[in-house]
C-alpha positions as CSV (number, residue, x, y, z in Angstrom):
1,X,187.0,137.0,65.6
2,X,188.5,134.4,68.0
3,X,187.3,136.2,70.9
4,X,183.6,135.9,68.9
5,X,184.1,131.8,68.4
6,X,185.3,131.4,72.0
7,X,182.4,133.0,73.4
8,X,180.3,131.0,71.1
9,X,181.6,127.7,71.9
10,X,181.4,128.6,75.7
11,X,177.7,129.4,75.4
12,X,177.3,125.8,73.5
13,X,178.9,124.2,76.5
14,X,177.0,126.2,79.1
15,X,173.7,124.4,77.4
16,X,175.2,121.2,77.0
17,X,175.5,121.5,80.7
18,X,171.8,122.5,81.2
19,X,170.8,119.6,78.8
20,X,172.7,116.9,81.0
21,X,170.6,118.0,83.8
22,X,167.5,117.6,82.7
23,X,165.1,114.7,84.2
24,X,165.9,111.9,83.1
25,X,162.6,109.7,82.7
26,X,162.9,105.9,83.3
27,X,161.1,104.2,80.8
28,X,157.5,103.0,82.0
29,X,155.7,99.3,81.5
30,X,152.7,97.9,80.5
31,X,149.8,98.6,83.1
32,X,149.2,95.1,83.9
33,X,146.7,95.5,86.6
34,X,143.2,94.8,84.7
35,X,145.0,91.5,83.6
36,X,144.1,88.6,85.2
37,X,147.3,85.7,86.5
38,X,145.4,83.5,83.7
39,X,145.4,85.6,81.3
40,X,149.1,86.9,81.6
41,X,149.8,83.0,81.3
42,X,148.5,83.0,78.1
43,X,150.1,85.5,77.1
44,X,153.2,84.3,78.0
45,X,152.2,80.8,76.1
46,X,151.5,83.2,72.7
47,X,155.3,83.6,72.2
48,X,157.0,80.9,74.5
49,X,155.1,77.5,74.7
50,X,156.3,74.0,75.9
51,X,155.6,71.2,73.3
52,X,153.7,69.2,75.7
53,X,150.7,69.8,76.9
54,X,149.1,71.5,79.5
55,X,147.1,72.4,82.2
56,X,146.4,76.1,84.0
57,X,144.5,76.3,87.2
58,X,143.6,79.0,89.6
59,X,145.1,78.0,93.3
60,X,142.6,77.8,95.6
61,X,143.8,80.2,98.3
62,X,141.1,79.1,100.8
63,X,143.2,76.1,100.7
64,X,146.7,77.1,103.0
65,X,147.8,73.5,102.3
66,X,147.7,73.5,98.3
67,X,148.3,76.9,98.2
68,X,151.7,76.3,99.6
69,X,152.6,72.9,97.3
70,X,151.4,74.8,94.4
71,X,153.2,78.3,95.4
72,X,155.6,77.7,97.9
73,X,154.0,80.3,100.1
74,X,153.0,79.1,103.3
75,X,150.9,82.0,104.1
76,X,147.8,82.6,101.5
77,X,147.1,86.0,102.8
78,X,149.9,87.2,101.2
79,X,148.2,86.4,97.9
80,X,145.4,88.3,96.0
81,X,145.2,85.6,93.1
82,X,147.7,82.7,91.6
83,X,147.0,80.3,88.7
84,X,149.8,77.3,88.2
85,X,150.2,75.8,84.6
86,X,151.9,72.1,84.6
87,X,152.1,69.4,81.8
88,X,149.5,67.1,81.8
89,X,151.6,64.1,82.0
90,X,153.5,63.5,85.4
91,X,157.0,62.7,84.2
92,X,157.6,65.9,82.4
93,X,159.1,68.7,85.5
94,X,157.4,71.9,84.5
95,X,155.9,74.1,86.4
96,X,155.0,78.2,85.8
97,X,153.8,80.0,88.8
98,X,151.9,83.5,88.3
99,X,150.3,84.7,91.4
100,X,149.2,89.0,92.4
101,X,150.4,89.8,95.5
102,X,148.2,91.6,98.2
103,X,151.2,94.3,98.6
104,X,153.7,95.3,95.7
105,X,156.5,95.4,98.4
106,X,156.2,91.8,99.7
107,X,156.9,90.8,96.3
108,X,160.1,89.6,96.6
109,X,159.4,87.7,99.7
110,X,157.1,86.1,98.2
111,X,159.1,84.8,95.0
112,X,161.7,83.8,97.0
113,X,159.4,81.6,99.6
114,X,158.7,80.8,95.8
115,X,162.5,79.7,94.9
116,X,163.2,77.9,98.3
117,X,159.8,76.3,98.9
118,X,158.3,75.0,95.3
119,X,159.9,71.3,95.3
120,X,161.9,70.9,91.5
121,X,161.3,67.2,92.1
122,X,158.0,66.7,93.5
123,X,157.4,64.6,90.3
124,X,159.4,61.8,92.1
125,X,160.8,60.4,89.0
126,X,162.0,63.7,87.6
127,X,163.6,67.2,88.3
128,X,163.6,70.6,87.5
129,X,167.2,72.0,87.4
130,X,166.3,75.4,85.6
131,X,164.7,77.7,88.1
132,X,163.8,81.5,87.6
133,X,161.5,84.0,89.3
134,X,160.7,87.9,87.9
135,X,158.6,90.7,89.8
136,X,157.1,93.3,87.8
137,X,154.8,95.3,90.3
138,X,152.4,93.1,92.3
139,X,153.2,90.3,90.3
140,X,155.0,87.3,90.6
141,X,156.6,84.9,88.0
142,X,158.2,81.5,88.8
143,X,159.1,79.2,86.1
144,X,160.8,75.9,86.7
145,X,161.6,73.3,84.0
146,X,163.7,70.2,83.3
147,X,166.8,71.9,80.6
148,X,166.5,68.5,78.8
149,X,163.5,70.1,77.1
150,X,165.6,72.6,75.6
151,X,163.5,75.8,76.9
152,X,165.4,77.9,79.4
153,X,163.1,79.3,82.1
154,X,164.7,82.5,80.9
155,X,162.9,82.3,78.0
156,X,159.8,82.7,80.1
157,X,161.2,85.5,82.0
158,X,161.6,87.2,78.4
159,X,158.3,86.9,77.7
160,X,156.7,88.4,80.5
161,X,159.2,91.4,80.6
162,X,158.1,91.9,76.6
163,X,154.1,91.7,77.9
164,X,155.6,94.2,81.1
165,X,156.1,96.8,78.2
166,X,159.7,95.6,78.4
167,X,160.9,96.2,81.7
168,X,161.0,93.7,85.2
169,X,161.6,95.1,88.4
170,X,163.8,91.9,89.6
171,X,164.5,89.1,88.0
172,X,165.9,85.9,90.4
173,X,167.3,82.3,89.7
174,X,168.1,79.7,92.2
């Protein structure tokens, strides 16, 4: 009988060993790719949204010089399409950046030209100290805001990894 039970239990732990090596499947996100930057900004605005308000634009990419004040990247051929949403009154620092890059793996050159390059004070009489940037794909996320406001940029970042089927392939502060 014990000889029965061993063999038994050595058999359970044979499979047990089989099991642990099966393929593991990381979890997949949303396909994001028929969405435009404006409307994944909207979405973002359905679950976290300033109380001020404000004002989303496609950046003119034909344009290198606004491209990089609105975007921080200096080169627009990088880009595919990027919309910029700011408060409609000067003297409230926030900005959110979404822009599609031309080639998933520049991604994360491009949001960091994003976290060096986008000025948190180019409101001249206030600044943005909360900065954050997220990839997910060909897609970029930047999000700066003043803290006084009470809405952490990471609250941002939370709602576009919820509409990215809850996953982000980097997430970056300054």
């Amino acid at each position: 009988m014990k000889k029965f039970i061993s063999v038994i239990l050595m058999a359970a732990l044979a499979l047990s060993l089989f099991a642990a090596c099966g393929k593991d499947e990381a979890p997949k996100g949303a396909d994001l790719s028929g969405e435009t930057c404006e409307a994944l900004v909207n979405k973002i605005y359905e679950t976290k949204m300033p109380e001020f308000a404000l004002m989303t634009m496609p950046v003119d990419l034909a344009d290198a010089e606004t491209t990089a004040w609105l975007t921080g990247v200096s080169d627009p051929a990088l880009l595919k399409e990027a919309v910029v949403s700011e408060s409609m009154m000067g003297s409230q620092a926030y900005s959110l950046v979404m822009a599609r890059v031309n080639d998933a793996a520049k991604a994360e050159e491009v949001a960091n030209m994003m976290l060096e390059n986008i000025d948190p004070v180019k409101w001249i009489c206030v600044q943005a100290d909360d900065i954050d940037a997220a990839i997910y794909g060909d897609l970029v996320l930047f999000v700066m805001i003043d803290s006084q406001f009470g809405i952490p940029a990471a609250d941002f970042i939370g709602a576009f990894k919820t509409i990215a089927g809850g996953n982000l392939d980097k997430e970056l502060s300054k």
